[in-house]
C-alpha positions in Angstrom: 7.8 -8.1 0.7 9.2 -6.0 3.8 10.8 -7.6 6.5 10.5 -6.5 9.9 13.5 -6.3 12.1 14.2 -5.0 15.4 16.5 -2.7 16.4 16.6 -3.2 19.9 16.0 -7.1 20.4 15.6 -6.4 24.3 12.4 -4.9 23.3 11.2 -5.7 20.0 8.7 -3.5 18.0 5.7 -6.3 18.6 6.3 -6.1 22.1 6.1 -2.1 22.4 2.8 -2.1 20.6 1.4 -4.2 23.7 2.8 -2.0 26.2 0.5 -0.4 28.4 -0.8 3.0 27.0 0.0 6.3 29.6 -2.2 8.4 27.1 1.4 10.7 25.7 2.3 11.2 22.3 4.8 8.7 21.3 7.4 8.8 18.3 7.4 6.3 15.6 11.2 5.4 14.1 11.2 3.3 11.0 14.6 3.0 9.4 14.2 1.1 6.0 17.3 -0.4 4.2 16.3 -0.6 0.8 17.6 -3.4 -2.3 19.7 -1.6 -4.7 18.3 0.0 -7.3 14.8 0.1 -5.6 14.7 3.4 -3.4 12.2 5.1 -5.6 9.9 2.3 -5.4 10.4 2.1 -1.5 9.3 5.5 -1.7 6.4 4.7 -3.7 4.7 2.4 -1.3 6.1 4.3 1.1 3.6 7.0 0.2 0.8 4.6 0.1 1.1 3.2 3.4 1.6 6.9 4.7 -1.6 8.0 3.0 -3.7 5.4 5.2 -1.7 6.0 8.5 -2.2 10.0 8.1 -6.5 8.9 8.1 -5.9 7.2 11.2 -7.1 8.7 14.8 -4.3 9.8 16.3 -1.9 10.6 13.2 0.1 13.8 14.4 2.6 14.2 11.7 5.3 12.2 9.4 8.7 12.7 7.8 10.5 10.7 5.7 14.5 11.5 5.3 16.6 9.6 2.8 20.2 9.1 3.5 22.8 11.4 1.3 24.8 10.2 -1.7 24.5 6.8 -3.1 22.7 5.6 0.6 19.9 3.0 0.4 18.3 4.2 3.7 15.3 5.7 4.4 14.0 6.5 7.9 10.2 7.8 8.8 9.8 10.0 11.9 5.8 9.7 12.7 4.3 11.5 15.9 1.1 10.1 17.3 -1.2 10.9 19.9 -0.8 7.8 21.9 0.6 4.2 21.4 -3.2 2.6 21.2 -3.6 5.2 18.6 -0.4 3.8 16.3 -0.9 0.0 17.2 -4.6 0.7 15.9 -3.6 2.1 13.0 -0.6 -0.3 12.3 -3.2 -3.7 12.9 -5.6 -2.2 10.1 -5.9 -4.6 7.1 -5.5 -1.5 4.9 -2.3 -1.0 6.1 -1.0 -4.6 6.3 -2.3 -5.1 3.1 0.6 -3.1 1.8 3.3 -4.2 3.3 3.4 -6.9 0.4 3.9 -3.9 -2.0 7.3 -3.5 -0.9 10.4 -4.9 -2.7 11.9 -8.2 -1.8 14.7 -7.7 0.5 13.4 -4.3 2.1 14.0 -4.2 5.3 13.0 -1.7 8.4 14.1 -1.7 11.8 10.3 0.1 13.1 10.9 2.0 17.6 8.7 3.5 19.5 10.3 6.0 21.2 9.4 9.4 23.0 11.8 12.9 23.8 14.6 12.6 26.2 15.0 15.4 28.4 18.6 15.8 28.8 20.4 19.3 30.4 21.4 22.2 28.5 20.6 20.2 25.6 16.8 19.6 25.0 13.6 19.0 26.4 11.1 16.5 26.3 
């Protein structure tokens, strides 16, 4: 099974979920460190977990980028409309349901986060 670890412990991913809701699209980070040997498999439920989050109301979009070379990680970029709309979708038994699916010892360090707006650089 997956276990759920937080990137930022001065806000953990829970935490985020409950925050209030100003109605903007939010990012979704999830950064999975997979056991060795089992990145194909990660992918694999991966997929499955993506295929019910993409049916959700809300779902904007989702990319998942694997690390280069021998690298175990995996990391999902998902857009959605608003937070309400990913904690609804994240809370669904269908989904929970297949976080069980995953390998033992697969981790992911799951963020909501949203653009930075930063000079001569980007927008948000």
């Amino acid at each position: 099974m997956i276990e759920l670890r937080d990137l930022d412990t001065s806000a953990p991913f829970l935490t985020q979920l409950q925050g209030l809701d100003d109605g903007q699209p939010i990012t979704f980070v999830n950064t999975f460190i997979t056991p060795e040997g089992q990145i194909d498999k990660v992918i694999d439920v991966w997929r499955q977990d993506s295929l019910i989050m993409k049916a959700q109301p809300g779902f904007v979009s989702a990319q998942l980028y694997r690390g280069t070379g021998d690298s175990r990680v995996l990391t999902n970029v998902a857009v959605w409309e608003t937070l309400t709309s990913l904690k609804n979708a994240f809370l669904r038994e269908e989904f929970q349901n297949t976080l069980p699916l995953y390998p033992d010892g697969t981790l992911c360090h799951p963020l909501v986060v949203r653009a930075a707006s930063v000079p001569g650089v980007c927008v948000a």
